[in-house]
N, C-alpha and C positions, 0 to 999 in steps of 0.2 A: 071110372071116377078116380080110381086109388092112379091112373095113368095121367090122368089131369094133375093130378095133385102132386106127382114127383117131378113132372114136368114143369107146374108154375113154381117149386122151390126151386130147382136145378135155375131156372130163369132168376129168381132171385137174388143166390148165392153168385152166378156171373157179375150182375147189375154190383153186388155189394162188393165184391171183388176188384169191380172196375173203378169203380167207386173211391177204394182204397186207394186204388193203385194212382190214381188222378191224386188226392188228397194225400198221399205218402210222406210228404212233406212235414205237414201238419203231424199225422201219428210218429213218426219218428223222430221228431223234436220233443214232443210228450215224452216217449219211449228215455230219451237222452236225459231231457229233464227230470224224469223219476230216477233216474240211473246216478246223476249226481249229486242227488239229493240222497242217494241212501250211501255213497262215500264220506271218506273223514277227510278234514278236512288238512291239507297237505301244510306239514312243519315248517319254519324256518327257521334255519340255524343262524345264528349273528355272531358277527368277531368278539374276541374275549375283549377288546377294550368297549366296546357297546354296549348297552342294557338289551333285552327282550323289554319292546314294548308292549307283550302281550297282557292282558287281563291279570292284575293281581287275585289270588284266590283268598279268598278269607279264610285266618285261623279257626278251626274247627276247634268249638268250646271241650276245651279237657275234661275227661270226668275225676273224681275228686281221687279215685284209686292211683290214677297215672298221675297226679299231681305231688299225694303222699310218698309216691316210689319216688319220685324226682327232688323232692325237699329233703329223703335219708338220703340219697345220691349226693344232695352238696353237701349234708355234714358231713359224711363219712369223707371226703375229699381233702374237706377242712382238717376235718384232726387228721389225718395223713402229713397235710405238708404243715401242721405246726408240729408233729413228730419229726418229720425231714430238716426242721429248720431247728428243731433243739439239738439233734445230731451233729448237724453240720457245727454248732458254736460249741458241741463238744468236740468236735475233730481240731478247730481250730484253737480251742484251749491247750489240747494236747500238743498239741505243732509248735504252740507256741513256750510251752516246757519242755520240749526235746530241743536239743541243738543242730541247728542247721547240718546240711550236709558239709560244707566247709568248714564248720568250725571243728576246733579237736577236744578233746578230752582231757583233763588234768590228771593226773596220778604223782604219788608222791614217792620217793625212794632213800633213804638213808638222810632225813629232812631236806631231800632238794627233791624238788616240784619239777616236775616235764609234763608234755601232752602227749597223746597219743593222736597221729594225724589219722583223721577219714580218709577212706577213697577219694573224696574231691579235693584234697588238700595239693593243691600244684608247686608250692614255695619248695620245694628240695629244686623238682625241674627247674622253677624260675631263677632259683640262684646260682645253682650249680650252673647255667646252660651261659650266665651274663660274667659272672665270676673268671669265668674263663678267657672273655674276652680282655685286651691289654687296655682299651681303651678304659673299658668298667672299670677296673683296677685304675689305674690312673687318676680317674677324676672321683670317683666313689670311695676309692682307697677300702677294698677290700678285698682280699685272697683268700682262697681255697686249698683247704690241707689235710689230707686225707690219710688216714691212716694211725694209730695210735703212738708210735715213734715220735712221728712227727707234730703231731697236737701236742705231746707230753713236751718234747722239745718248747715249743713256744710259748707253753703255758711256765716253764722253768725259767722262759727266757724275760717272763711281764711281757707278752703280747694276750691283746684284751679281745679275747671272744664274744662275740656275736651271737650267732646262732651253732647249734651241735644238733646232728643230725644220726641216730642210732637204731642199729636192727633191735635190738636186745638188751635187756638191763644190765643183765654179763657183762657184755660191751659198755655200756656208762660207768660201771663200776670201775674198770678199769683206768679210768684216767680222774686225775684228782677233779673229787667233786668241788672240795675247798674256795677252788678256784674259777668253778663252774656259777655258781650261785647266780653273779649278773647275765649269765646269755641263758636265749631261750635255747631251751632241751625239747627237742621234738623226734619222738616215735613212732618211725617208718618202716614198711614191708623191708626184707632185705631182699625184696625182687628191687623193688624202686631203686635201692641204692647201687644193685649191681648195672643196672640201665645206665644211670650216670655215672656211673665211676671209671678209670681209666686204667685201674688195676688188674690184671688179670687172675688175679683171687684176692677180690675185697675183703679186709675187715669186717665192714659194717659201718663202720664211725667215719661222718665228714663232718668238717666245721669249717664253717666262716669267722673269719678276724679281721680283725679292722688292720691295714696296709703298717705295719710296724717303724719307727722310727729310729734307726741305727743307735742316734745318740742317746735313746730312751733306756733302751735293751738292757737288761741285766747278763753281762757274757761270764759267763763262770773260768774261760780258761784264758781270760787275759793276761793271767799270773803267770803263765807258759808263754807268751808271747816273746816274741825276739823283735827289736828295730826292720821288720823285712815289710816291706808293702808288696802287693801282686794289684798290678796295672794292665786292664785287659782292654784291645787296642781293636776293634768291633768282631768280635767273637759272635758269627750270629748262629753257630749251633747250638743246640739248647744241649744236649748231652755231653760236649767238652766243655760249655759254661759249666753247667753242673758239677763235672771232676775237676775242672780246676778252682772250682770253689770249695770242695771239699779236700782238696792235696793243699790248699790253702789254708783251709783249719786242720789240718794236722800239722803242717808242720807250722804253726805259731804264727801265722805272718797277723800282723798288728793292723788292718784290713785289706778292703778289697775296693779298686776303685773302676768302674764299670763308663767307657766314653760313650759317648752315643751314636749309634750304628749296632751297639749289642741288643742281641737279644734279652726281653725281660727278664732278669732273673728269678720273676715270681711265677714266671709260668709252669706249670705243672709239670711237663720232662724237667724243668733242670730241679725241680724242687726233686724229685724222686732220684735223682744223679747224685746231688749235693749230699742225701742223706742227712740235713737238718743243720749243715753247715750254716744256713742262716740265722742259726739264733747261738752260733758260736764265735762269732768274730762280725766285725760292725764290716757291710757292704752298701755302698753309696752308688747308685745307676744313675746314667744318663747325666755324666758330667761332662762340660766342654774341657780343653786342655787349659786355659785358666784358670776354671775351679779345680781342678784337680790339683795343679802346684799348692792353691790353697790348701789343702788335705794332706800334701807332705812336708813334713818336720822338716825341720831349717836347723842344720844345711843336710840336701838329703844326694844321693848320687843315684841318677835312673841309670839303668841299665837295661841296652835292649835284647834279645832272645833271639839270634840268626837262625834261620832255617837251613843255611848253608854257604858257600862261600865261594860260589859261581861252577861252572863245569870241571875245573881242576883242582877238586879238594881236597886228593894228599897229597898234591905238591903244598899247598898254603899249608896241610896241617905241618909238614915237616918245617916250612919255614920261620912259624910259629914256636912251634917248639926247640929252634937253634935260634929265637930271637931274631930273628931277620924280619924286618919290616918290610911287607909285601902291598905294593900299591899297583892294583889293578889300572888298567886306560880309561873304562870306563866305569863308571856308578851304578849301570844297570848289571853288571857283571857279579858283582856282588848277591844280588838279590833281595836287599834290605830295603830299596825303597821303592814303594810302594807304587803302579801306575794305575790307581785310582787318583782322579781328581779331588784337591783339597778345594779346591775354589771352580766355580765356574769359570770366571774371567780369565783365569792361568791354567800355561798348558807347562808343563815339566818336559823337555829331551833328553835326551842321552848327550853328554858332551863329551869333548876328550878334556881333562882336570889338564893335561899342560899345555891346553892353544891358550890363546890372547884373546880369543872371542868373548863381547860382551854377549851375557847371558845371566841366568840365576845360579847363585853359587849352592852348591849343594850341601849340607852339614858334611862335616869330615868326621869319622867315628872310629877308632883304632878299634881291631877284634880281637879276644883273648878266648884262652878255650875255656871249660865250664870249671875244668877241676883247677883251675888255678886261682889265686885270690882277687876277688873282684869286690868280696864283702867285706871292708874293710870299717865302715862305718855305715849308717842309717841309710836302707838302700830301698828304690824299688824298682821291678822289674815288671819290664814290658813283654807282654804277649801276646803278639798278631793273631788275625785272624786268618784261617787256611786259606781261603780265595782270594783276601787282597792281600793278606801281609802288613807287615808294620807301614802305617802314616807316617809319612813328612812329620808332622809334627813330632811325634815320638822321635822321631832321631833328630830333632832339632831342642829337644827338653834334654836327650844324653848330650848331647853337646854343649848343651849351655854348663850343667852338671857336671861336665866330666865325666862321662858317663864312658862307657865302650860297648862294644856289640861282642854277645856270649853266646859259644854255638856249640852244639854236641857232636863231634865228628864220628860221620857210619861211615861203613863199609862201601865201595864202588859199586856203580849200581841201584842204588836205592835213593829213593827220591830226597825223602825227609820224613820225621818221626810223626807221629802225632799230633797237636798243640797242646793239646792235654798231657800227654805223656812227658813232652820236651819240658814243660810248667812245670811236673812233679819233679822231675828230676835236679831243674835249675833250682826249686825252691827248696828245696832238701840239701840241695849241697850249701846254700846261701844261709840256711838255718844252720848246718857244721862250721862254718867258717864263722858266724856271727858269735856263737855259743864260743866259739877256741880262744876269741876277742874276746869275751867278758870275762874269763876264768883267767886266762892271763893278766888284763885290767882287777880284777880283785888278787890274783895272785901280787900283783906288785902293790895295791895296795897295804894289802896284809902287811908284807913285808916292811913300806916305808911306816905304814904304824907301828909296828914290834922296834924298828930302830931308834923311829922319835921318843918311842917309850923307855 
């Protein structure tokens, strides 16, 4: 029985087995079905500019604990930023009682008022850097003078200050305050000023002044002057401008008159050359040969300043000084007239002075040496410039004048002097000769008074 009985299961469990296996279809779709029903169910992600349309979830009611934390949360916020914001209208009260970073400081010194400049203060750079240029000066009419010599100079001389530029109160002290009162006084590092300055051991002290006016100027030593003019024929170094404006205020001459082609005389080499000779004797730049007759006394004799007197100059010196009149073949032999162009549309050659050929006549100009008398009455002297030499013109004004060509004779060998040096020399000996004139002139008058008496 217990053999029957494992034998009909066994039968059974085949039948159900086969059963399945027919129907497998059917349980293994169940089987799947329950399988993805107990999965979650799969995300989708969407681009940032799309919304999820998924199910909004509803706000879960707050309890009243998490509500009270969240209402101290905004006040305490609140009083924060009306603390941040009383702050901040304190900060900007203060900023607005402190003075900017540009602006300077006032301080007061022996009752004159200056500033003292910030670090962002750029005006010393700005003036000094434009000041410099000839143009600026030209149309702005202001120069740059650096040094206490030469400020004290100009301010002796009534030229009207602008702005003053100082390391140190020491340094202000030093130069009249009196005089200072209308320009502004501004104190600056003496790093800044040694940056700008062209000195190579600065003062301290620059100033600006307004472009001085010759006939304005108070010149103290005009009382020493002599009848002498010094005519400078386009000088364009700025260091022999300079000494010949300074050999010019010493020995007396009665101005100075500047053509154009010179260099400025206000520029900073020849201002430091000069040594302050511009606020001692009246100097007039950038004249044509017209205005300058204008500027000389009537009746006046130019005279011009030879650099030499062609390749055989101790033969001419000796013949000079046995009075023998010496006339070279040609004009360029000489070396007095000038081959730079006066005009564009003319051209100047070398001629021979006795052909017949028409051509342009050249000024004829007799030459004397320096130490003999040429200063005989109200004179000025012309002084080339080293690379071109006296202009045409210039020896067309001693010609009309009566003028002669003055030359200093050297040694064989050596080219020519200076222009600077030749200047001092001729204006020094024209200052002995003018001076021998007046003293003789009061000596004879003395005399005809004491006889009429």
């Amino acid at each position: 029985m217990a053999a029957y009985m494992r034998s009909v299961m066994l039968l059974v469990s085949r039948e159900q087995t086969a059963f399945l296996s027919r129907g497998c279809g059917v349980v293994v779709t169940a089987q799947r079905y329950v399988r993805g029903l107990r999965r979650k169910p799969v995300r989708v992600l969407f681009p940032d500019t799309e919304e999820d349309p998924g199910p909004k979830t509803r706000p879960q009611p707050r309890s009243e604990d998490q509500q009270e934390r969240r209402e101290k949360k905004k006040k305490e916020e609140v009083k924060v930023a009306a603390a941040e914001h009383h702050e901040d209208r304190g900060s900007v009260r203060n900023r607005r009682n402190e003075p900017p970073a540009h602006v300077s400081v006032r301080d007061q010194v022996d009752d004159v008022s200056f500033e003292r400049a910030s670090p962002g203060d750029k005006r010393l750079a700005r003036l000094v850097s434009v000041a410099r240029s000839r143009t600026f000066r030209e149309h702005q009419g202001k120069i740059l003078l650096e040094g206490r010599r030469l400020i004290c100079d100009a301010l002796d001389a009534g030229a009207n200050p602008q702005m003053v530029f100082f390391s140190t109160v020491d340094r202000l002290r030093e130069l009249p305050l009196d005089k200072l009162r209308r320009a502004t006084l501004v104190k600056v590092k003496f790093e800044d000023i040694k940056i700008w300055s062209d000195l190579v051991a600065p003062q301290g002290v620059i100033a600006i002044f307004s472009r001085p006016d010759p006939s304005r100027l108070n010149f103290a030593s005009t009382g020493h002057s002599v009848p002498l003019s010094l005519i400078c024929d386009n000088v364009r170094d700025p260091g022999n401008l300079g000494t010949m404006l300074r050999c010019a205020a010493a020995a007396g001459c009665h101005n100075v008159l500047l053509t154009k082609g010179c260099v400025d005389a206000w520029e900073p080499k020849v201002l430091r050359a000069a040594m302050g000779a511009h606020f001692r004797l009246p100097i007039y730049p950038n004249l044509s040969w017209d205005a300058i007759e204008n500027h000389l006394p009537k009746p006046v004799t130019v005279q011009v300043a030879d650099s030499g007197c062609g390749p055989d100059r101790s033969r001419e010196t000796e013949d000079l000084q046995s009075n023998v009149s010496h006339k070279p073949s040609k004009a360029g032999d000489y070396g007095w007239v000038s081959t730079r162009r006066s005009h564009s549309d003319m051209r100047f050659e070398e001629y021979d002075s006795d052909s017949d050929d028409e051509g342009l006549s050249l000024p004829r100009v007799d030459a004397k040496l320096y130490h003999e008398s040429w200063a005989q009455s109200p004179t000025a002297l012309v002084i080339g410039g080293e690379t071109n030499g006296l202009s045409l013109e210039a020896v067309e004004l001693a010609e009309k004048t009566g003028g002669q060509r003055i030359f200093i004779p050297v040694v064989p060998d050596v080219d020519s002097l200076n222009s600077a040096m030749a200047a001092s020399i001729l204006l020094f000996e024209g200052r002995k000769q003018l001076l021998k004139l007046m003293q003789s002139g009061r000596k004879w008058k003395s005399k005809a008074e004491g006889q009429l008496s």
